[in-house]
N, C-alpha and C positions, 0 to 999 in steps of 0.2 A: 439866183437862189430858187426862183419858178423849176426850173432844171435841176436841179437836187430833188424835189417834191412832186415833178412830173408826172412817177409811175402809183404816188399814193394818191389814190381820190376814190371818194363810195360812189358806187355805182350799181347798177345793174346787177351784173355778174358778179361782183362781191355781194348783194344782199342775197342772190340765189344761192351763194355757197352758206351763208350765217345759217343758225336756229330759226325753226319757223314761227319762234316767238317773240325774234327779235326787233328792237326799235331801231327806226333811225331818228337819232335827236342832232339838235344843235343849237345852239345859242343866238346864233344870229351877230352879225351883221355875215353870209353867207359870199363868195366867194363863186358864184354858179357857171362849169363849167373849167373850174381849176380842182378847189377842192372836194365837190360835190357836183356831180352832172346834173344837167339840168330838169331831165325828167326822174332822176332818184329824188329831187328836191321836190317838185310837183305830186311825187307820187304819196309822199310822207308830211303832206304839207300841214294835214290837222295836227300830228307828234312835234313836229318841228316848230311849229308856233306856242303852240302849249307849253313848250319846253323856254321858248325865248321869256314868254310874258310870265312862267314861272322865277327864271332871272330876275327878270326886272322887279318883281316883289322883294325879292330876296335883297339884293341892291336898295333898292327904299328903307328895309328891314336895319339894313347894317347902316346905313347914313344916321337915320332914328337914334340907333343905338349908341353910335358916336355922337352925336349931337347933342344928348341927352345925357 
């Protein structure tokens, strides 16, 4: 299955072709190296954490919700 998804990973040269306003996000639990290289991941690391621990709120939010 890795070999199906081989040629799709952010990187480098994908983020140089994007908008120069673009984010890289992700949720986390990461993948470094498959689906995100390892220094696109270090480079964006303040967005990509902001992004996870925003998850996680949100997850808390919905647990609440059902519980409640």
């Amino acid at each position: 299955r890795e070999q199906d998804f081989a040629g799709y990973q952010i990187n480098e040269p994908l983020i140089k072709r994007a908008n120069e306003n673009a984010l890289v996000m992700h949720c986390l639990p990461a993948h470094r190296g498959k689906e995100i290289a390892e220094q696109t991941l270090e480079a964006h690391a303040d967005t990509i954490f902001t992004q996870a621990e925003n998850r996680l709120h949100t997850q808390k939010a919905i647990l609440n919700w059902l519980a409640n």
